[in-house]
N, C-alpha and C positions, 0 to 999 in steps of 0.2 A: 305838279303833273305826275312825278314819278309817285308821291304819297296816293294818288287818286287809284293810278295803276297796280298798284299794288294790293289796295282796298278791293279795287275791284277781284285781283288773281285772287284772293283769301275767301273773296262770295262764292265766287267759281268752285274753289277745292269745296266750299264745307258744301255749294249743292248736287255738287259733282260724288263726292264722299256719304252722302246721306242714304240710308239704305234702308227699305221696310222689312222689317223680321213682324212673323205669322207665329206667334206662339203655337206649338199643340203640346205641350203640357195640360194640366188641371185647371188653367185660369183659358185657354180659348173658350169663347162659349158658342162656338160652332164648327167643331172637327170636320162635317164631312162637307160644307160649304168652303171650307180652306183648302181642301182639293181644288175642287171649281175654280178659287182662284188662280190656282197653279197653273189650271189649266189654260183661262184664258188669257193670263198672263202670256203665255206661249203660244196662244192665237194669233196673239200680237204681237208676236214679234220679240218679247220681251226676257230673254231668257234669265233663270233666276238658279238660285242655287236651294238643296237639300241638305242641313242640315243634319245627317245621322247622328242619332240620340242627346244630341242638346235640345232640352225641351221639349222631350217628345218628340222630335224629326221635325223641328221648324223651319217654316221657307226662309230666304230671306232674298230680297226681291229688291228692284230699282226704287228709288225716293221717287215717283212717279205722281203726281198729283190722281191722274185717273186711276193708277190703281189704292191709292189712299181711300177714293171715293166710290170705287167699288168695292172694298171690302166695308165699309161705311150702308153698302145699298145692301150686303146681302148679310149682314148682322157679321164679320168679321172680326175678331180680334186682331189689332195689328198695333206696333210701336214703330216710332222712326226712329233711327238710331245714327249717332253720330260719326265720322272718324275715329275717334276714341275710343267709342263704343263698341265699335268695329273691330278695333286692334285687339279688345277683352275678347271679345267672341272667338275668334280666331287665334288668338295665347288659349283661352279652355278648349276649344275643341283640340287643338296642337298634344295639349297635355293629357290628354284624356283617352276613353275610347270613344273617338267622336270622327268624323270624316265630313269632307264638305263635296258633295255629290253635284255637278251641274247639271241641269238639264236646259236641254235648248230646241225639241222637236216635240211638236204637239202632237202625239200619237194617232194614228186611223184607227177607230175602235168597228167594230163589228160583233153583234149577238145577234148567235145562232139560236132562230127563232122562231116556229112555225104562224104563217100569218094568218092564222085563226088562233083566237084567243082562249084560252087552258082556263081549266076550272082550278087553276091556282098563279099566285104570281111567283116574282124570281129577284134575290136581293140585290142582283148585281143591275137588273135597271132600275130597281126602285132607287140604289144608291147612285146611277148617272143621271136621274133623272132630276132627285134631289141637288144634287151637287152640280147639275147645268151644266152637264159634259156631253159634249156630242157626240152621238152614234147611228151605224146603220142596222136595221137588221134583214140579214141573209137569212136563206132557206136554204134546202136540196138546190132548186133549178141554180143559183147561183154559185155553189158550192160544186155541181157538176162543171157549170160555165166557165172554171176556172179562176171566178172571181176575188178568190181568198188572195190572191197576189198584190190586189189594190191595199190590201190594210196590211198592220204592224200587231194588232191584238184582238185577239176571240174570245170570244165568250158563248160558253155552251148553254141556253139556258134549258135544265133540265132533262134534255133527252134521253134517251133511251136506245141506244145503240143497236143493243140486242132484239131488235124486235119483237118485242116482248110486252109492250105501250104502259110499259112502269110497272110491270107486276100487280098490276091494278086489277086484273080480272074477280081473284076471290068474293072483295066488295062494291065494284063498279061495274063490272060486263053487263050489268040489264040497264045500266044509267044510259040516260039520253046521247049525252056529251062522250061517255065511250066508245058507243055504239059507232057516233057523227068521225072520232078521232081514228076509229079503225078505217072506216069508210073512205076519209080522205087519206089515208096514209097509204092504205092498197091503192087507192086510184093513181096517188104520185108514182109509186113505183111501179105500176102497171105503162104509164106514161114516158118513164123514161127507160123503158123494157128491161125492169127486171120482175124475175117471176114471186117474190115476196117480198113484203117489206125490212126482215132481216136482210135480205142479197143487197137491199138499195141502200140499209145504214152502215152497212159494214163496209160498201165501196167510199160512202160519205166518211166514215171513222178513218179509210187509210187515206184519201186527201186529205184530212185533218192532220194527219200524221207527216202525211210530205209538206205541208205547209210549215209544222212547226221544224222541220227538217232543215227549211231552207231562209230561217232565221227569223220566224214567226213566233210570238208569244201567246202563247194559253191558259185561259183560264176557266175552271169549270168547277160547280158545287154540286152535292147531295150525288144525286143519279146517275147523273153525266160524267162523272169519275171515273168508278169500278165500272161502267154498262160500255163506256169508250174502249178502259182496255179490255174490257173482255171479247170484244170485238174484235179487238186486233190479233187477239189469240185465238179467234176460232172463225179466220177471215171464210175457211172453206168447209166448214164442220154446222150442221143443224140442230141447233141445241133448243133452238124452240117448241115447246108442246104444241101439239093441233091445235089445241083452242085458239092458237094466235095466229098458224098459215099453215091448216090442213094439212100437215106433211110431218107426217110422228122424225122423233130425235134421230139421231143416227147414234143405232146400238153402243156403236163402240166411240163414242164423241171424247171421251176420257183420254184415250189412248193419241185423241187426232190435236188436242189444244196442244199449243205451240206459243208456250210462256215468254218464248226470248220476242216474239213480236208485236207482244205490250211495251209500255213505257215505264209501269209504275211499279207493278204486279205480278208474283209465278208463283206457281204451286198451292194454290188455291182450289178446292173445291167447288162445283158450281151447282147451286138450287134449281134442278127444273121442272119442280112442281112449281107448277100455276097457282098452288095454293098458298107457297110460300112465298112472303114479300119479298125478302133479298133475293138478289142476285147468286149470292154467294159469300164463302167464308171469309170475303174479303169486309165486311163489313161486319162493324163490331160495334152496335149498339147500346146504350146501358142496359137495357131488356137483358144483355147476353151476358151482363155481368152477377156475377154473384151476387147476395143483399143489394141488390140495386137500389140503386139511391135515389132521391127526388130531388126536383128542380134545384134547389138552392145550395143541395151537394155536389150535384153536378160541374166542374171545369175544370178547364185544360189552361195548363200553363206554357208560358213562348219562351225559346227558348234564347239567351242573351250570346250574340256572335261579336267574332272581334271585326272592329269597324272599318278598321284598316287595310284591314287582309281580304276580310270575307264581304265585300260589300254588298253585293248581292240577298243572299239571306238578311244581313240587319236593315235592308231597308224595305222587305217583304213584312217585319215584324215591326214594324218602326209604330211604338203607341204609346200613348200616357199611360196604362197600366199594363205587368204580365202577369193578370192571372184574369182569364175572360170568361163567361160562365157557359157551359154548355147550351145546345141547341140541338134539336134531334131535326131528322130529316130520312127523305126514301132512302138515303144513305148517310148515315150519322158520323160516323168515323173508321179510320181501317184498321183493320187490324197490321200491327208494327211484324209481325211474324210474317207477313206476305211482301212485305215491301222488298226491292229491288236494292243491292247492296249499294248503289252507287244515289239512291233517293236520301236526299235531306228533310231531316225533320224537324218544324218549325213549330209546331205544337203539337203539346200530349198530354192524355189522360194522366197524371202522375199515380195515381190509383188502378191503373190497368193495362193493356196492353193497347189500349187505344192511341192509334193518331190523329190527329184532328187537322192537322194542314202541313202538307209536304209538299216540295219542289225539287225539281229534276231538270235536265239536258237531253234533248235529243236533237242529234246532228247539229244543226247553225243555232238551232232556237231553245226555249225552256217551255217549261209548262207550271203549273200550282194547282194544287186541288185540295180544295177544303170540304170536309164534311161538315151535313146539315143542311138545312133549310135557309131558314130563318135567324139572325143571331139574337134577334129581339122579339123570337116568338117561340118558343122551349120545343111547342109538341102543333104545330101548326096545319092543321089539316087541309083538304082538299076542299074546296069551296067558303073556307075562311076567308075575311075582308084583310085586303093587303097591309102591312105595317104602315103607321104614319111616323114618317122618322123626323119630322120636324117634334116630333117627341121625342125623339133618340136621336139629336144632332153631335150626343157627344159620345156614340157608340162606340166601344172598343174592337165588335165584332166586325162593323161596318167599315172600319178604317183599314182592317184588313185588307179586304176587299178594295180599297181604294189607293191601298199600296201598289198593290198588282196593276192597275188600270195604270200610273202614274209611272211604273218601273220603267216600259220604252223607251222616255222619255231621257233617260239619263244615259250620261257620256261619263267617263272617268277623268277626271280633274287632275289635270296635267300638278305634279307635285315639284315643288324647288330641288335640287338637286344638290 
């Protein structure tokens, strides 16, 4: 009887003991469906831990049959691993610069998204969409409504703060679809009585701002970076040309920007010809570099934090490789001379003054903003067909991106004393 019992306590420890680890090293053969798992894992209830930089930032998750067989449904690499196993893992990350990060809240995702449909797409839903992560997407009227308080994470896709409908005039103002995008954009802000569409993004930019204030996470690529904070810098000032809301600059706009009321950004100059793409001298494209280089010279390298200290940042960068290859976009990269002393930078040009992805604190919440587009489309135009990333499941650029979505997620892992 007592041998039987005993049998049985020793089934119990080793199934009790068994724990699935998610590689994302070089040998996963689906980086950004391993998110997904993460995710759902935490749908259900199941909370798992984050591995900082053992193997790439691996989960390692309950001995769970369903989710054995769901990373099994959605092409997953995963190993089960023993007690034993367990104890190596946990002596190398001990000895290392490695940390073990829990998470145990399935984040409320929200992207900021106009619901008519842009004559371009945007990586950050092409990657929840891939990765079978749930979201809503808001506009204005919800964003006035107050609604930013139901969710934990934003996502800007693309906009354009400044009123300005992307600096798109030079080669789109006679296209159909700009024509349609000016049309509805004045009618929203006519609708919620403001007299232009600059007065209604820039009331929208400083919600966004008290949102992330009050302990909201942000995140935004290409346009919706520098066009955000330049908004917030020029909440009372008209920097837009007539072409975009009949109502010439204010002469002296220079003198009225108010740098301390960005997040990212001060001391910038700002482009308001309508002829010219950027925003401003906050962006620093390879164009602007000297002998500019071509695709294959193009990238920016991440930079390695300590894991223990800084957990934040290394799990922002958390990837099988640090050196990723450029991507250009309405806004490629910023220039490191404009940035805000207290901005961290998590990737950079090492050949320029370019930054490529940076993160910050404001009041309760953080924000991240990475330049470019596309990470697996270099030079990715306006009415191009969207990435298919089930060819690029093992993206370096992508996984960025799904760092940030995943970050909410985590609590600090109470350490032995």
């Amino acid at each position: 009887m007592k041998k039987n019992k005993l049998i049985l306590i020793l089934i119990l420890n080793i199934i009790f003991s068994q724990k699935i680890l998610i590689p994302m090293d070089e040998e996963q053969t689906d980086h950004l469906k391993a998110y997904g798992i993460a995710f759902w894992s935490l749908e259900n209830n199941d909370p798992l831990n984050w591995l900082l930089n053992f193997k790439g930032g691996s989960f390692l998750l309950e001995g769970k049959e369903k989710i054995q067989q769901e990373c099994i449904l959605r092409g997953v690499k995963y190993y089960t691993v023993n007690g034993s196993q367990l104890n190596e893992i946990y002596s190398t990350i001990e000895n290392n610069n490695m940390e073990i990060v829990l998470l145990e809240k399935s984040p409320k995702i929200a992207v900021y998204s106009p619901p008519e449909k842009q004559p371009w797409d945007d990586a950050v839903t092409l990657a929840l969409t891939y990765a079978e992560i749930k979201y809503d997407v808001i506009f204005d009227d919800e964003v006035l409504n107050g609604e930013l308080s139901n969710y934990d994470w934003l996502h800007l896709h693309h906009e354009d703060f400044t009123g300005q409908y992307g600096k798109f005039y030079k080669n789109y103002h006679r296209t159909a679809w700009y024509k349609k995008l000016k049309s509805d954009f004045e009618y929203n802000a006519a609708k919620h009585g403001f007299s232009s569409v600059q007065k209604l993004k820039k009331r929208i930019a400083l919600l966004i701002k008290n949102f992330i204030n009050q302990g909201g996470f942000l995140f935004a690529m290409c346009s919706a970076t520098d066009s955000f904070d330049i908004a917030l810098a020029t909440q009372n000032v008209d920097i837009a040309h007539e072409v975009f809301d009949r109502t010439p600059i204010d002469f002296d706009y220079k003198s009225k920007i108010n740098y301390s009321n960005g997040i990212a950004f001060e001391n910038y100059e700002l482009f308001t010809d309508p002829m010219i793409y950027e925003y401003s001298t906050i962006d620093l494209p390879p164009s602007h570099i000297p002998n500019a280089r071509s695709a294959e010279q193009d990238y920016f390298t991440l930079f390695e934090f300590s894991a223990k200290w800084d957990r934040v940042p290394t799990m922002l960068t958390q990837n099988h490789v640090s050196v990723i290859n450029g991507f250009m976009g309405q806004t490629t990269g910023f220039n490191k001379n404009f940035l805000k002393n207290y901005i961290t930078i998590l990737g950079e040009d090492p050949a320029s003054d370019q930054t490529k992805y940076i993160h910050g604190n404001v009041g309760k919440g953080t924000f991240t903003f990475f330049g470019g587009h596309d990470p697996e489309d270099y030079k990715h135009y306006v009415g191009d067909p969207q990435t298919d990333l089930s060819l690029h499941r093992n993206s370096p650029g992508y996984r960025l991106i799904l760092n940030n979505v995943l970050f909410p997620a985590a609590k600090k892992k109470k350490r032995k004393t």
